[in-house]
BAFI-3210 file (N, C-alpha, C; in Angstrom, 3 decimals, decimal comma, padded with zeros to 6 digits):
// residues 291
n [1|2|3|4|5|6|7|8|9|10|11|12|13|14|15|16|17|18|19|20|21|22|23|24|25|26|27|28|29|30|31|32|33|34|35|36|37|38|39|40|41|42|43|44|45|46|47|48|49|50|51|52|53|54|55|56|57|58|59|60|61|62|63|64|65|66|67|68|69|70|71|72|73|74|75|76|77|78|79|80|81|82|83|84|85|86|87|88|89|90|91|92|93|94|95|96|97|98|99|100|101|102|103|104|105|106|107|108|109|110|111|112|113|114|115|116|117|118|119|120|121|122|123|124|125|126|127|128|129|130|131|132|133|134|135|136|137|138|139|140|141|142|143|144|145|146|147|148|149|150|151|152|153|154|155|156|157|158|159|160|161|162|163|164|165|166|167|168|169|170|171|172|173|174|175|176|177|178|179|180|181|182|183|184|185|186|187|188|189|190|191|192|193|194|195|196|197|198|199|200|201|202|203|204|205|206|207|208|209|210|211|212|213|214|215|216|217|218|219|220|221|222|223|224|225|226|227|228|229|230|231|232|233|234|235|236|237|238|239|240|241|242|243|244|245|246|247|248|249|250|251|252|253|254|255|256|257|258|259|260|261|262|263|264|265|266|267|268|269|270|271|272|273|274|275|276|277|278|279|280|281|282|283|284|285|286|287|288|289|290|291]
n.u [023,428|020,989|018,681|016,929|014,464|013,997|010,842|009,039|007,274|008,640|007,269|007,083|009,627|010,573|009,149|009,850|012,773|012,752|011,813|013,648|015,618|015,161|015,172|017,783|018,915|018,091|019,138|021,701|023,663|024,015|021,950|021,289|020,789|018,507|018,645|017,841|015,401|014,422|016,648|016,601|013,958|011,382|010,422|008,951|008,923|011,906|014,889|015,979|016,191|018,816|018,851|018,435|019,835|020,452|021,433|022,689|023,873|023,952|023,433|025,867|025,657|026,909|026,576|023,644|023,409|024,385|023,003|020,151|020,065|021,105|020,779|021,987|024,328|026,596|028,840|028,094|029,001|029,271|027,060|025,850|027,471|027,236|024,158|024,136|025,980|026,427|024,191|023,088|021,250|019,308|016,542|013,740|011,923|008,406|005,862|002,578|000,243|-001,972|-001,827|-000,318|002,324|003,221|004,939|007,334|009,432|012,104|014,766|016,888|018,946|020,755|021,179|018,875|016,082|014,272|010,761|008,382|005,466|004,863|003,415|002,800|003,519|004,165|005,969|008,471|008,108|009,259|011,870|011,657|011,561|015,075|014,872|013,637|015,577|017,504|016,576|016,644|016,596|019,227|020,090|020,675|018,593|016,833|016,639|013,375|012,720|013,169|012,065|009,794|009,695|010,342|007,885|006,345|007,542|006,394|004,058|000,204|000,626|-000,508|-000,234|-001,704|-002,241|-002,694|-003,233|-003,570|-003,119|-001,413|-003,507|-005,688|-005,800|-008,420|-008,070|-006,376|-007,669|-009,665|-008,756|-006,868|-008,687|-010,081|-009,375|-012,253|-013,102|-015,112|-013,828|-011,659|-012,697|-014,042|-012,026|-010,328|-012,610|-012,411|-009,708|-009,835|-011,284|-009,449|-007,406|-006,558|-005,623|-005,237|-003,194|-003,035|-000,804|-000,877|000,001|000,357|000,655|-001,020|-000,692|-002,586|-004,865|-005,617|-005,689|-007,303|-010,186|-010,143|-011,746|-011,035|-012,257|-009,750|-006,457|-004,253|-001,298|-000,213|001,908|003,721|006,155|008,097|009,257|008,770|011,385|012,199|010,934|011,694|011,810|009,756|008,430|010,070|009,399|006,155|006,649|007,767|005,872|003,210|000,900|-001,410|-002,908|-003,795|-003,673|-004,693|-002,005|001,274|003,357|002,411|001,454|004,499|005,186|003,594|004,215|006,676|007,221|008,007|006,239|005,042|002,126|001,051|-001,854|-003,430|-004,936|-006,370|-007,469|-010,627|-011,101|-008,365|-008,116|-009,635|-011,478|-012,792|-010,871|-008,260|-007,015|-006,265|-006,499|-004,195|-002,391|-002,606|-001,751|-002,522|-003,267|-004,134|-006,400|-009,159|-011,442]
n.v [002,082|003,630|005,904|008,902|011,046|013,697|015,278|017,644|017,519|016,640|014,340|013,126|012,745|010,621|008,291|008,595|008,181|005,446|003,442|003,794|002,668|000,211|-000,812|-000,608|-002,494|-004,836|-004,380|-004,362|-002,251|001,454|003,998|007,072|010,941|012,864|015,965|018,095|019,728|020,939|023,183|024,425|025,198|024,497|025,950|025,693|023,645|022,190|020,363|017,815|014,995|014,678|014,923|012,220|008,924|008,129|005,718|006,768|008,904|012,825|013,330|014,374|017,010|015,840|013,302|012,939|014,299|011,666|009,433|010,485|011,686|009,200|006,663|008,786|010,639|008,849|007,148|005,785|003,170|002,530|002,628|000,670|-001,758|-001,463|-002,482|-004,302|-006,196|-005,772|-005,834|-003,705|-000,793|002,063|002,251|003,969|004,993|005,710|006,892|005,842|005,264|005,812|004,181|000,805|-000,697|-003,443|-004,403|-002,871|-003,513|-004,980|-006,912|-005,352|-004,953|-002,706|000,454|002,481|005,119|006,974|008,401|009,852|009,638|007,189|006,424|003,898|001,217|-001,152|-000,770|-001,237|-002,673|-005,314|-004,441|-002,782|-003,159|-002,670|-000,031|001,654|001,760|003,076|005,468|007,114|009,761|011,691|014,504|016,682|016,492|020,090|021,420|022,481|020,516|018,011|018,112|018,145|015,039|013,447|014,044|012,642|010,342|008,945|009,240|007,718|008,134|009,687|010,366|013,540|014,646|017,436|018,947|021,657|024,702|024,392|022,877|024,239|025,866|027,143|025,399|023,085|022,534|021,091|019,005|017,128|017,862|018,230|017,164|016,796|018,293|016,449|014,048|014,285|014,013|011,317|009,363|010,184|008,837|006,515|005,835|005,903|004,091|001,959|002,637|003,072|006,069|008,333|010,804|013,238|014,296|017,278|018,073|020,659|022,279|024,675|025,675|027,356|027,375|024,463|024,540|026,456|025,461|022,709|020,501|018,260|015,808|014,886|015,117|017,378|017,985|020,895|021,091|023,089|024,789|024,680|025,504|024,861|024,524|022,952|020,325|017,504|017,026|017,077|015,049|012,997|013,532|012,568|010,125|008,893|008,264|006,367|005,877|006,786|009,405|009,912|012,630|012,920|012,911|013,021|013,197|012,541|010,449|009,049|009,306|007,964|005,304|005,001|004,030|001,927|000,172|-003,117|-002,896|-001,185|001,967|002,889|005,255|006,621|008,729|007,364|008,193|009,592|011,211|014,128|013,572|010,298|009,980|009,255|005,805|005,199|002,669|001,371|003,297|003,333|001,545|-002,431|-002,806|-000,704|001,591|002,812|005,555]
n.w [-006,700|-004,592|-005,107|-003,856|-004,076|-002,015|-000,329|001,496|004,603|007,466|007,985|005,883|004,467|005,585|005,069|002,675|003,146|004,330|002,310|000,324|002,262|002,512|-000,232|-000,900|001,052|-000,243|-002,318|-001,638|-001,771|-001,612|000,372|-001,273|-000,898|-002,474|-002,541|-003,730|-004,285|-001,566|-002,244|-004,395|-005,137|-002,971|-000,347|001,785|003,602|005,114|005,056|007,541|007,869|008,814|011,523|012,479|013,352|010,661|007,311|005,578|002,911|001,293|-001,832|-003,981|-007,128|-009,494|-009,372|-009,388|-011,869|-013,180|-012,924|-013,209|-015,843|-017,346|-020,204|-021,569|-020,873|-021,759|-023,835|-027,117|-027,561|-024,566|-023,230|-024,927|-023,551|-021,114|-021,409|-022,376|-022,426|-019,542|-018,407|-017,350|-016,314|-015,509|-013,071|-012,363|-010,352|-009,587|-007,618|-008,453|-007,363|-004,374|-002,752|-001,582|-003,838|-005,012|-006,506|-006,716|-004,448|-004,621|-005,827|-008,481|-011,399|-011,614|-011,121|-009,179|-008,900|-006,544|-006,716|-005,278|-002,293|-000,728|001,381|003,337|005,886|004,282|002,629|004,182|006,222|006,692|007,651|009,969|012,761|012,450|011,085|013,290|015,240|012,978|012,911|015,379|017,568|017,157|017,731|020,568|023,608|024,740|027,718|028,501|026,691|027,775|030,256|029,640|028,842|030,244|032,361|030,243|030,632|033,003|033,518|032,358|029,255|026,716|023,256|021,145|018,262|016,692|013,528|011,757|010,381|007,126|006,365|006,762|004,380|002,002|-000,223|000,292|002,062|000,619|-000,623|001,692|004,432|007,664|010,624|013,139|015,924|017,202|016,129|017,977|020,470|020,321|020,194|022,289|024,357|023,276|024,206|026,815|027,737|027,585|029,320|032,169|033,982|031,807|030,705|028,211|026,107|024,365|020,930|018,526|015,356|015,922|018,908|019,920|019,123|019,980|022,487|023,325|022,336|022,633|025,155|027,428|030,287|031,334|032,498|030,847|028,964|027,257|024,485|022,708|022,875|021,131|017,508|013,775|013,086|014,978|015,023|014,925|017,633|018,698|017,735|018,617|021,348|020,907|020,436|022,045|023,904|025,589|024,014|021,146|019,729|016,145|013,586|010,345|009,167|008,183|009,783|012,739|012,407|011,890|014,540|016,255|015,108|015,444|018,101|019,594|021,092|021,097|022,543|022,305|021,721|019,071|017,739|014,649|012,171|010,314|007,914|005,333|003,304|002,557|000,143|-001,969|-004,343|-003,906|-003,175|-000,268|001,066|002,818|004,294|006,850|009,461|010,020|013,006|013,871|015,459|013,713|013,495]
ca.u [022,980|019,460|018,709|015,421|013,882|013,284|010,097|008,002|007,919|009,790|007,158|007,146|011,063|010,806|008,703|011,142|014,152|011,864|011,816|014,920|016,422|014,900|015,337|019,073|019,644|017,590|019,841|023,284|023,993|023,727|021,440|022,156|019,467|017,977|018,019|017,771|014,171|014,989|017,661|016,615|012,489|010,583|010,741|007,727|010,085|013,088|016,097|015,465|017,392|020,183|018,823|018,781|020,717|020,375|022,386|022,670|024,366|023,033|023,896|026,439|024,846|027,584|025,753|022,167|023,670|024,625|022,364|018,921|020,598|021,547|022,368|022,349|025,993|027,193|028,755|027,207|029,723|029,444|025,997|026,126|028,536|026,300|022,763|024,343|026,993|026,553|022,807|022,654|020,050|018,584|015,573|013,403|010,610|007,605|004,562|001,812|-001,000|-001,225|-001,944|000,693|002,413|003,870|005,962|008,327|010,280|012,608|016,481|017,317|019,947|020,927|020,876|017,603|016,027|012,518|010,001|007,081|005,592|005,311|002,726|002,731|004,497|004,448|007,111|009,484|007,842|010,404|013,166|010,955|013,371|016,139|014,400|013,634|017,172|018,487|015,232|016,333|017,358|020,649|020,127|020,629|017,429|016,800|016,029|012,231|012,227|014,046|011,159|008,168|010,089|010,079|006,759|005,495|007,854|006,391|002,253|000,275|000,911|-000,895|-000,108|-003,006|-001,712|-003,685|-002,616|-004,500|-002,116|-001,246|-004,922|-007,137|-006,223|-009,663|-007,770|-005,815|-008,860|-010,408|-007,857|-006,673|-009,592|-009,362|-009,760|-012,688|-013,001|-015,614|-013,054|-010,962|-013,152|-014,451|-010,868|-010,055|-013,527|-011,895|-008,631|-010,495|-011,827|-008,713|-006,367|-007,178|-005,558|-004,607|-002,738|-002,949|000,407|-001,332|000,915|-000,041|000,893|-001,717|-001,360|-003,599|-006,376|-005,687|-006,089|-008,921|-010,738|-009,767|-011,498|-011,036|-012,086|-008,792|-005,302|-004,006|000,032|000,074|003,410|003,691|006,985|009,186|008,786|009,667|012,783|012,551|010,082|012,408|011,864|008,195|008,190|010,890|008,125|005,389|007,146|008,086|004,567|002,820|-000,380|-001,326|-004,068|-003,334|-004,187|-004,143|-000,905|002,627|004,024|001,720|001,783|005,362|004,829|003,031|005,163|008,011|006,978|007,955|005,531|003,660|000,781|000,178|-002,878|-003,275|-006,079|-005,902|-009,160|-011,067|-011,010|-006,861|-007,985|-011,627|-012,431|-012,328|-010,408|-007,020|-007,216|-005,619|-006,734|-002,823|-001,804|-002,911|-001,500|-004,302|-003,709|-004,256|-008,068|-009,587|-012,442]
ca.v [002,998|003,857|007,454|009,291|012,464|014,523|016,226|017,561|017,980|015,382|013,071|012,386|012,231|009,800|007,549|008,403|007,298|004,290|002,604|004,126|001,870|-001,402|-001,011|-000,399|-003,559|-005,970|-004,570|-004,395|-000,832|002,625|005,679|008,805|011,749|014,073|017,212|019,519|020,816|022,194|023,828|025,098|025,621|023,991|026,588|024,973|022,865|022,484|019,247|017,222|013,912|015,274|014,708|011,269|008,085|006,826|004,898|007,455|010,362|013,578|013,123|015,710|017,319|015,358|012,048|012,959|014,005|010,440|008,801|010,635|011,395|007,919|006,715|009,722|010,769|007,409|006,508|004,708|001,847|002,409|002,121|-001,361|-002,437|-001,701|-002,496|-005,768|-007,562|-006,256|-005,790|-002,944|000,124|002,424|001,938|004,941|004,626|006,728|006,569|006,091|004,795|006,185|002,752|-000,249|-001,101|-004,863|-004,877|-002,384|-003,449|-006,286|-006,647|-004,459|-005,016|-001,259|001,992|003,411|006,560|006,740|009,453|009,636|009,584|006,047|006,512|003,014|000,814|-002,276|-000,928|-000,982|-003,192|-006,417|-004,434|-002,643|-003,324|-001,813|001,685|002,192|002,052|003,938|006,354|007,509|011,162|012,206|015,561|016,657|017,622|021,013|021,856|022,428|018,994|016,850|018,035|017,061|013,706|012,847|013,802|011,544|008,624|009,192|009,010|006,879|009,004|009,304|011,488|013,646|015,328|018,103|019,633|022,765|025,449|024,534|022,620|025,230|026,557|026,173|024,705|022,190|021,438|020,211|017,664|016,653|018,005|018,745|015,751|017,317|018,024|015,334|012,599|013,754|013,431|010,028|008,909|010,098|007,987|005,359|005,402|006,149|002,956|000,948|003,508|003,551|007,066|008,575|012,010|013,427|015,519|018,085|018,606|020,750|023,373|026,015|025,149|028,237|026,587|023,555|025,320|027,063|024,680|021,122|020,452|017,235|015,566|014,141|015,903|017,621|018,963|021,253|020,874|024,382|025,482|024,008|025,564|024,141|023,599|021,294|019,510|016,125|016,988|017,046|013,593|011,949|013,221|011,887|008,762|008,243|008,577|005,124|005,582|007,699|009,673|010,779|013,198|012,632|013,582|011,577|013,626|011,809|008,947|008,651|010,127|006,612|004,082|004,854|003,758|000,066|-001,116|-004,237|-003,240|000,635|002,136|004,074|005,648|006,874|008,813|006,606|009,356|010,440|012,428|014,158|013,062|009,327|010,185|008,151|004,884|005,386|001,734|001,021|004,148|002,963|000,135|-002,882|-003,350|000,746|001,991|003,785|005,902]
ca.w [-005,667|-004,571|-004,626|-003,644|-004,259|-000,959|-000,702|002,028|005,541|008,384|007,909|004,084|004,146|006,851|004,128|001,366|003,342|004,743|000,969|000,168|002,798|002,209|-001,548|-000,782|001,273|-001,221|-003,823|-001,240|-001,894|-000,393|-000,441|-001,813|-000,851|-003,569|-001,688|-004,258|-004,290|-000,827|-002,176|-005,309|-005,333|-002,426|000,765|003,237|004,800|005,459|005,023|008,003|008,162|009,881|013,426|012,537|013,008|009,316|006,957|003,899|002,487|000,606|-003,081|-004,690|-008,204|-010,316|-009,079|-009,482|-013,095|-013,473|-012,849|-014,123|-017,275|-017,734|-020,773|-022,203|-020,557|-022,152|-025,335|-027,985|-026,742|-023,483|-023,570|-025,417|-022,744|-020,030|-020,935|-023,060|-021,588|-017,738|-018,167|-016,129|-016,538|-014,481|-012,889|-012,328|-009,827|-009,518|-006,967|-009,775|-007,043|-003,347|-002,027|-001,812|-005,191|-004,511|-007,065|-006,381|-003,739|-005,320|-006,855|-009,829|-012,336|-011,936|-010,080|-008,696|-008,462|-006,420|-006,666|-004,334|-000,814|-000,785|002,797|003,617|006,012|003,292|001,714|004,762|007,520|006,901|008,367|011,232|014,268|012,514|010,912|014,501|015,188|012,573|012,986|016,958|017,527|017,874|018,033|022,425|023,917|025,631|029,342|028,029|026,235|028,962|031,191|029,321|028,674|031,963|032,107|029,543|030,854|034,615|033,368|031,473|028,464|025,373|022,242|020,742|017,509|016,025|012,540|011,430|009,650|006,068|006,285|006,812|003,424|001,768|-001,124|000,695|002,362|-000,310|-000,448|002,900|005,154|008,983|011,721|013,822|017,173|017,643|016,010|019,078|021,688|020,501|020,258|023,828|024,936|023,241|024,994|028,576|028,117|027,824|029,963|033,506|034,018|030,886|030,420|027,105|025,555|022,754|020,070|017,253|014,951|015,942|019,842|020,811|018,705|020,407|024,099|023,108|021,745|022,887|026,210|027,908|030,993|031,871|032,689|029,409|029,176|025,605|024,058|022,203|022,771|019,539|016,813|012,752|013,058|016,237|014,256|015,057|018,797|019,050|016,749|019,848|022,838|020,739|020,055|023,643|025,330|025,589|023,051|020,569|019,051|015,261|012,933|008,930|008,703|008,019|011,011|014,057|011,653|012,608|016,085|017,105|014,526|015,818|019,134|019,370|022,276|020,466|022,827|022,414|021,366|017,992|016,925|013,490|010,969|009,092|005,943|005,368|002,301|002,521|-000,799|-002,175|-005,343|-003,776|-002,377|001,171|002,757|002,979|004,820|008,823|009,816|010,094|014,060|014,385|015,367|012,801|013,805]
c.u [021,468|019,791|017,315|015,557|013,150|012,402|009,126|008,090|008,428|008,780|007,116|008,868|011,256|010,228|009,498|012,478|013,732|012,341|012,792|015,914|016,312|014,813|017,075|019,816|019,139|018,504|021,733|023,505|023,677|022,512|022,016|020,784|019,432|017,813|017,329|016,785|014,042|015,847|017,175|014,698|011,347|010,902|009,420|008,100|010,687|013,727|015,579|016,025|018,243|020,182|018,954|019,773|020,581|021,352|022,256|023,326|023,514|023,940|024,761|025,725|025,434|026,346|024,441|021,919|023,637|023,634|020,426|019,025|021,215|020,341|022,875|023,745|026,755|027,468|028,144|027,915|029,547|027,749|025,349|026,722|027,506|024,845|023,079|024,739|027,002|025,198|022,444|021,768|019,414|017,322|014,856|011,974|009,711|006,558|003,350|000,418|-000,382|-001,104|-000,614|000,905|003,549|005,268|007,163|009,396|010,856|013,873|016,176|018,317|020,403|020,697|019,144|017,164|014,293|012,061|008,599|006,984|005,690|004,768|002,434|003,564|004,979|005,603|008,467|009,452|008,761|011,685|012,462|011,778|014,395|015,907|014,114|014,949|017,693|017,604|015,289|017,052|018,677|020,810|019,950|019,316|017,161|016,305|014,294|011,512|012,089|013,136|009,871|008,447|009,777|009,119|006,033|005,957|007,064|004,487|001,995|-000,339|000,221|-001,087|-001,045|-002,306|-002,460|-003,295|-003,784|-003,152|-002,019|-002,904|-005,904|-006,740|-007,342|-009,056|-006,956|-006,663|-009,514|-009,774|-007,741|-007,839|-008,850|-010,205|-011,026|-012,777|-013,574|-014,812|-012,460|-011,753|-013,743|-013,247|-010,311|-011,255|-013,163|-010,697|-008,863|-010,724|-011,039|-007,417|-006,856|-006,969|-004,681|-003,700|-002,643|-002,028|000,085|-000,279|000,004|000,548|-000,092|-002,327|-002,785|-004,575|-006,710|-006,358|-007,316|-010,495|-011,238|-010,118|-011,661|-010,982|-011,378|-006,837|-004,454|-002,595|000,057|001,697|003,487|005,248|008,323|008,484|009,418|010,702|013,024|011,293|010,366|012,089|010,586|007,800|008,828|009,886|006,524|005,969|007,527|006,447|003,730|001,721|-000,635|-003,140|-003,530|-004,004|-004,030|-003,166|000,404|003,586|003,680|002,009|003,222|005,843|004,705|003,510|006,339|008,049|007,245|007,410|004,716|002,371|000,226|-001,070|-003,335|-004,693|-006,111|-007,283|-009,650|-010,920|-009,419|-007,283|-009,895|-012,227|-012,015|-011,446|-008,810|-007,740|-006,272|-005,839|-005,402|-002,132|-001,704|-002,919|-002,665|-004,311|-004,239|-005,631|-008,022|-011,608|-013,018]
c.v [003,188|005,296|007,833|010,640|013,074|015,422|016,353|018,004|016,878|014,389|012,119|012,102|011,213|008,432|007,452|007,369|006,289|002,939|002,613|002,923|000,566|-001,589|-001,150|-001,761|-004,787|-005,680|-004,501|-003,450|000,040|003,547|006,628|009,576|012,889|015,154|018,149|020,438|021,525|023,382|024,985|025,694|025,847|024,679|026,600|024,142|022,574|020,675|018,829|016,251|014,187|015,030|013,534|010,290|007,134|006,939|005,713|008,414|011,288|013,483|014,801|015,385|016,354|014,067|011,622|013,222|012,469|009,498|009,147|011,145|010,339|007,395|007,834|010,480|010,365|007,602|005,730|003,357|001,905|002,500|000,504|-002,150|-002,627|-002,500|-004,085|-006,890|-007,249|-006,139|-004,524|-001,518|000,655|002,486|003,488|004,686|005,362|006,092|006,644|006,231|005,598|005,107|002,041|-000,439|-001,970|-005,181|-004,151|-002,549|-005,481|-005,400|-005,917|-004,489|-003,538|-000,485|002,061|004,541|006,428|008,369|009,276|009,800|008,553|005,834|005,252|001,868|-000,489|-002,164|-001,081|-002,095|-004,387|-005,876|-002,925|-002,340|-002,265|-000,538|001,770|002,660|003,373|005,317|007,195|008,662|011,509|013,632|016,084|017,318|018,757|020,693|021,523|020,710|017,681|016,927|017,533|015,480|013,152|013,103|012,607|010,067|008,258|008,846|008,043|007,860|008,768|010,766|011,945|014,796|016,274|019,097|020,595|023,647|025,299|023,393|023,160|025,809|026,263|024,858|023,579|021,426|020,850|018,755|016,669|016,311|018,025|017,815|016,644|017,133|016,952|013,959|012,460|013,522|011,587|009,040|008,469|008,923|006,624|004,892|005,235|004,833|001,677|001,180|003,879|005,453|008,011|010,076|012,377|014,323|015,852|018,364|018,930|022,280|024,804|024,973|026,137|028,100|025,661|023,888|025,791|026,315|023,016|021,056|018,857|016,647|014,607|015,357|015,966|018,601|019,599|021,578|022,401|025,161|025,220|024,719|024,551|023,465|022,614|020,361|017,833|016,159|016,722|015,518|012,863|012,391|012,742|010,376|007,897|007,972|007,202|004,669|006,899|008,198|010,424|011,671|012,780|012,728|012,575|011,822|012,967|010,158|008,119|008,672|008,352|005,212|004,091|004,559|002,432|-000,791|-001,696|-003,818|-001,911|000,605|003,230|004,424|005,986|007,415|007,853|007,278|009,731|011,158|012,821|014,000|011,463|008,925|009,244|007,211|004,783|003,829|001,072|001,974|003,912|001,855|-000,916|-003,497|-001,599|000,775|002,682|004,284|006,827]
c.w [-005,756|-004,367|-004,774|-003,006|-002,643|-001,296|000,814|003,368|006,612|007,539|006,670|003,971|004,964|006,097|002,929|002,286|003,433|003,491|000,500|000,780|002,555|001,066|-001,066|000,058|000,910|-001,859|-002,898|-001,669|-001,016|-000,937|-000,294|-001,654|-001,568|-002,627|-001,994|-004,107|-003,031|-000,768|-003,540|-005,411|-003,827|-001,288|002,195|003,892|005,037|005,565|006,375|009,026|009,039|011,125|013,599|012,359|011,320|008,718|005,412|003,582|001,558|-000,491|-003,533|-006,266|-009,417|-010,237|-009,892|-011,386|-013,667|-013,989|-013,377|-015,131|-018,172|-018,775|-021,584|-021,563|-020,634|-023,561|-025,906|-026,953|-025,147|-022,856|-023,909|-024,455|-021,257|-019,951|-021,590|-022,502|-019,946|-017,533|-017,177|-016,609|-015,352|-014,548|-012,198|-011,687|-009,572|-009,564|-008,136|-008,880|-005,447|-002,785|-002,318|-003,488|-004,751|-005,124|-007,229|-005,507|-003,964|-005,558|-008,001|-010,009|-012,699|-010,702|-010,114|-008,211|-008,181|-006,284|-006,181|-003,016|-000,396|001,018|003,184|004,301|005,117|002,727|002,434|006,089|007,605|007,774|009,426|012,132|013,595|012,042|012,288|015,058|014,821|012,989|014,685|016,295|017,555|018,501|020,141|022,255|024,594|026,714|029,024|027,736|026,877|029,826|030,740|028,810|029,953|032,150|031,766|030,198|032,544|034,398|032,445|030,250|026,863|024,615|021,548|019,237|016,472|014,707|012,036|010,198|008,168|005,772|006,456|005,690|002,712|000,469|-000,885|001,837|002,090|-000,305|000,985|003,961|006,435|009,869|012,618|014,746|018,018|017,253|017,300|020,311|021,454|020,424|021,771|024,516|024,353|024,084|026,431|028,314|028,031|028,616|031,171|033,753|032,921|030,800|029,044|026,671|024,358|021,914|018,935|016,608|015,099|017,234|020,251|020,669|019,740|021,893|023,952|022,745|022,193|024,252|026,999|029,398|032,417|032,012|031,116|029,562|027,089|025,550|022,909|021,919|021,723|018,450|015,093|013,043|014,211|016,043|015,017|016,871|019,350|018,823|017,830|020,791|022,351|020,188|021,358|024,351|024,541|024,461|022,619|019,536|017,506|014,233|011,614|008,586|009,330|008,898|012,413|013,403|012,221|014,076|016,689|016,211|015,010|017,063|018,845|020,739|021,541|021,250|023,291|021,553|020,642|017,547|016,084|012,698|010,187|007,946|006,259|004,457|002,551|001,019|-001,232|-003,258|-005,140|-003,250|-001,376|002,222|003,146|004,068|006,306|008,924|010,306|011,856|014,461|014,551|014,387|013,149|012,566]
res [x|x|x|x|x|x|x|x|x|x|x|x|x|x|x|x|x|x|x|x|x|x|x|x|x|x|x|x|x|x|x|x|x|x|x|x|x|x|x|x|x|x|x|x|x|x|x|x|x|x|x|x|x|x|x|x|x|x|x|x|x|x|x|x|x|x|x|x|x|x|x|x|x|x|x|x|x|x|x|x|x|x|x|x|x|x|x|x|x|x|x|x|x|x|x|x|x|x|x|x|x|x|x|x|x|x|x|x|x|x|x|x|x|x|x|x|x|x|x|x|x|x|x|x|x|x|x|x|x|x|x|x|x|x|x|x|x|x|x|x|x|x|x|x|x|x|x|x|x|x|x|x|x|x|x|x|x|x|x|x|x|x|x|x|x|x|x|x|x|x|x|x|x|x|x|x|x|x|x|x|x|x|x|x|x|x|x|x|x|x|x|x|x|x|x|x|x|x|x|x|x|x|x|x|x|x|x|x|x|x|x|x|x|x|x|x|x|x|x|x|x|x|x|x|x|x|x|x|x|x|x|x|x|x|x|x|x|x|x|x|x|x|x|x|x|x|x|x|x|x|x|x|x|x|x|x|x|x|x|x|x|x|x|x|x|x|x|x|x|x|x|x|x|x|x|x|x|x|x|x|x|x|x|x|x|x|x|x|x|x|x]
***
């Protein structure tokens, strides 16, 4: 079995399952999903998965026993039996680098347990086509939602995704940092110039910033009315709308990957972290803009 540690908010579990899955059908097995730290510590965001069509279950505690107490829940002999004559051992994976690490995604003679964000499509892009697949909504859409769908499918639609909120702490700004308003206007002057008539659909967690703030001289619909928990709903009307503008964040990230037109138009920050302390040149796909 593959099993992996949930952590974060949609769009980091959306990277866990990602690796999760294409570890799981190199090795012909299933996943099993670590829930626990939603359950027991981690209260900034909330389980997730669920809206989606994927190919996994959430691990019961016996399991997660099993397997990250392995061999210590083993007899001496039964121990010997496993790691000797069937060779088997668990494999215990953990993000060390933020960038690509090549050699992780291969067969294993054993169970697996991954730990990380793992922000890169390298680790998942061979099976592409079908995470899209499993990756569609199920969840029905509201009255509200069904109308700015049709919207977006009716213009030539492009997603502008603005994250503020748990990034304006100063201390998580140190880290992350905040896309500025001039990235988005030179973004939008990028898309004007390959989008005869563009419409832009604002999505962001602090729309009233966005309104206040964000002015553009092209037709602008702010998307505002979802909150958290329809997280998965905001991610399907930025995934539908033809091109995309994104913010640092693994939420727009999936917003405009999960779009499968070969000939949309992503814009993406040149900086994902405001300091150079990770190496991030893996994180934005290499046909995406980076401004």
């Amino acid at each position: 079995m593959v099993i992996v540690k949930l952590l974060g908010g949609l769009g980091n579990q959306l990277f866990q399952y990602a690796i999760a899955r294409h570890l799981a059908i190199i090795n012909d097995t299933e996943v099993l999903l670590d829930t626990t730290a939603f359950e027991d510590f981690y209260k900034l965001h909330k389980y997730s998965l669920q809206h989606f069509s994927i190919k996994a279950t959430i691990a019961k505690r016996t399991q997660l026993e099993a397997v990250y107490n392995f061999p210590h829940n083993l007899t001496r002999l039964q121990r010997l039996w496993q790691s000797r004559i069937l060779g088997k051992k668990n494999f215990h994976l953990i993000e060390e680098q933020f960038n690509y690490q090549p050699n992780i995604i291969k067969k294993y003679a054993g169970n697996v347990s991954i730990d990380g964000y793992w922000q890169t499509e390298k680790y998942f892009l061979e099976i592409a086509d079908m995470l899209r697949q499993e990756l569609k909504i199920i969840t029905s859409s509201e009255k509200e939602d069904i109308k700015v769908l049709q919207n977006i499918q009716k213009t030539d639609s492009v997603s502008l995704h603005i994250r503020r909120a748990d990034y304006t702490n100063p201390e998580t700004a140190l880290i992350h940092g905040l896309c500025s308003i001039e990235y988005y206007q030179e973004a939008v002057k990028n898309i004007a110039d390959k989008i005869p008539n563009p419409t832009f659909f604002i999505f962001s967690d602090d729309i009233t910033w966005a309104e206040e703030n964000l002015k553009l001289d092209f037709p602008m619909v702010f998307v505002g009315h979802n909150n958290a928990d329809k997280n998965y709903e905001d991610l399907r009307m930025m995934s539908t709308c033809q091109h995309h503008i994104i913010a640092n964040s693994s939420f727009s990230w999936w917003g405009a990957w999960l779009n499968p037109n070969p000939n949309k138009v992503v814009i993406a920050p040149q900086k994902w972290f405001s300091t150079n302390e990770r190496n991030y040149q893996d994180v934005v796909p290499n046909n995406w803009i980076k401004l």
